[in-house]
Steps between C-alpha positions, in 0.01 A plus 500: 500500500137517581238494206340871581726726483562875698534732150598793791811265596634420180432875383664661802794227460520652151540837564749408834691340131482857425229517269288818581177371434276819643709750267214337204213735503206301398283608254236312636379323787590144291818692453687294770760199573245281612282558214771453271584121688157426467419598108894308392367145441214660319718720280694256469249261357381791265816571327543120464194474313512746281801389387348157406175681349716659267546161280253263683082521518398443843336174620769311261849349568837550433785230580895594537631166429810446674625877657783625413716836572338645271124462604437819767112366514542484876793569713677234692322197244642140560660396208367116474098569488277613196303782670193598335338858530121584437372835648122459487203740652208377644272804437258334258451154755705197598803337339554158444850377483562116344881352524612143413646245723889467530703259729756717618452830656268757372315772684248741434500843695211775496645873624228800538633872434584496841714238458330252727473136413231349554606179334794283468387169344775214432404268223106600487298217461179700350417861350509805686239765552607861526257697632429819736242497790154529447573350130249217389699193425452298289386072499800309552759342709807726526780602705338913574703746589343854588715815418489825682603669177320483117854473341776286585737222374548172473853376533534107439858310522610187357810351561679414199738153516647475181133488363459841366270339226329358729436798707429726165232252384346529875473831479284540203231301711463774795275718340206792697172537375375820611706801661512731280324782641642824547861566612471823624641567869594832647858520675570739744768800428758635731721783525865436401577538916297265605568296200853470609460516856246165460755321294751553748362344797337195321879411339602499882204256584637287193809461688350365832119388405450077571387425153257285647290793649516669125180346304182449607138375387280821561552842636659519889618162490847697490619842573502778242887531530594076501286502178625778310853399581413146346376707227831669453715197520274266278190582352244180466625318804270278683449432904662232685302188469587430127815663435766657801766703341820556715683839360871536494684841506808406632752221628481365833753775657282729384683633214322554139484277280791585209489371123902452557489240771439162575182362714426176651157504556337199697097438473373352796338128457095442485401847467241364243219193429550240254306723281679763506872626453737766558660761296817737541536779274739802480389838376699831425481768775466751286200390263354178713458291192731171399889602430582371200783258396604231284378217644136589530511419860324735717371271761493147688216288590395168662482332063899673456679458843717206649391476794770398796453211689325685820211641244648829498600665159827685472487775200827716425510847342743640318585737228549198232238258667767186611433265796278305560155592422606837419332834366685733311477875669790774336363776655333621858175274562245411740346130550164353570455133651142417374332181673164402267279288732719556837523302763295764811738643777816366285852717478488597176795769506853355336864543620698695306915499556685733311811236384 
């Protein structure tokens, strides 16, 4: 799948599906399909943060602790990280960002409106500047990253290994000073049509899209449709180079994955650094968020698994979570194969035999 996409294709290839896209009248000249692909990540990001606004004060931070089934924060969450939110606005100047040092893996990622990122940084060794061009900046030596957007969010992970305390404590220490300017940002509306009809053909790019090709760090680095299907399947993912995500929709004769059967599923060896690790976590196909169950297992990672003896992790799924390494699924699900810190150009996608 190349990184630009042809909207034309995937829209004619959508109607051929028998979705009469031209029956819409627009109301505009915005009114359109490919307008619609375009505004999605920002709409997206919108309804996300008012959400947040409603409890939080931007420019601060909120932490999940461990996530559970019944956290719907973010679709598609990994279960094993503390993920902290802060939607912040850079109308009133720069943002400076201060986190604490931790030995296992811990990453800070900035996300425009637009839902570009135009930083990923692993284990930051110094504060970050948020700023927007043409900002002064202040005296200092800092990791800067520019925005193309006033507001946006700042989504940082750290992997919790049976050191939630830990973790908790750490938080507290990642604190913003500035970035609490105004959080005003327009959103585009649509016609119910169009609405539908742009829905429609990004769930078929979810289907197909390289998840690689999904995220990028400013505008064009990816097509309009790649990113708004990335969107769809998992808002706040990052590109390539510090976390690869491989997604699974069904079993490896192409049959859905069903919450009454049993999967093998084999993760490929060295798909990661020493500093990083992988994950494997189920999610409901009809909500995307963690299923739950009585174990309060909902994934697998590098700090859980036994590995086999050729590096590669075997993880079974099953309605009551048995075998070894197992996740407990019960109903229809989907899986994603995260790799923090990848190894570049390595097979990330997992087996998965229906026993």
């Amino acid at each position: 799948m190349k990184t630009k996409n042809n909207l034309t294709r995937w829209i004619l290839g959508a109607c051929v599906a028998g979705l009469s896209i031209s029956s819409a009248v627009p109301v505009s000249a915005l009114d359109t399909v490919e307008s619609y692909i375009r505004e999605y990540p920002n709409q997206q990001q919108v309804h996300m943060m008012k959400a947040w606004l409603k409890d939080n004060k931007p420019g601060t931070f909120t932490f999940t602790g461990l996530v559970d089934p019944t956290d719907h924060t973010v679709i598609t969450p990994q279960a094993t990280v503390d993920y902290g939110y802060n939607w912040f606005s850079l109308s009133d100047g720069p943002a400076v960002l201060s986190t604490p040092k931790y030995e296992k893996f811990f990453s800070v990622s900035v996300f425009d409106m637009k839902h570009n990122v135009p930083a990923v940084l692993v284990n930051p060794d110094k504060p970050i500047l948020l700023t927007r061009p043409g900002f002064a900046r202040p005296d200092g030596d800092y990791h800067v990253v520019e925005l193309e957007t006033d507001q946006g969010v700042i989504l940082t992970r750290m992997v919790v290994v049976k050191n939630l305390d830990e973790v908790t404590a750490l938080s507290k220490k990642i604190v913003m000073t500035g970035g609490d300017g105004d959080m005003d940002r327009p959103v585009q509306r649509f016609s119910e049509p169009i609405r539908k009809a742009g829905e429609h053909v990004i769930k078929a790019m979810v289907e197909v899209v390289n998840p690689d090709t999904v995220f990028g760090e400013r505008s064009g680095d990816v097509g309009d449709l790649n990113l708004a299907a990335g969107v769809m399947q998992g808002q706040l993912g990052t590109p390539p180079q510090t976390v690869r995500y491989a997604l699974t929709l069904a079993d490896d004769s192409g049959a859905p994955l069903k919450g009454d059967a049993t999967y093998e599923v084999t993760v490929p060896a060295g798909i990661v650094k020493d500093s990083g690790y992988f994950s494997v976590t189920v999610y409901g196909a009809d909500d995307k968020f963690l299923i739950p169950n009585k174990l309060k297992q909902y994934d697998r990672t590098t700090y859980d698994a036994k590995a086999n003896a050729d590096g590669t992790y075997t993880v079974t799924l099953s309605p009551d979570g048995g075998g070894q390494n197992g996740i407990p699924t019960g109903k229809d699900f989907y899986m994603i194969t995260r790799a923090y810190v990848p190894v570049p150009g390595a097979a990330i996608q997992p087996k998965v035999e229906k026993k």
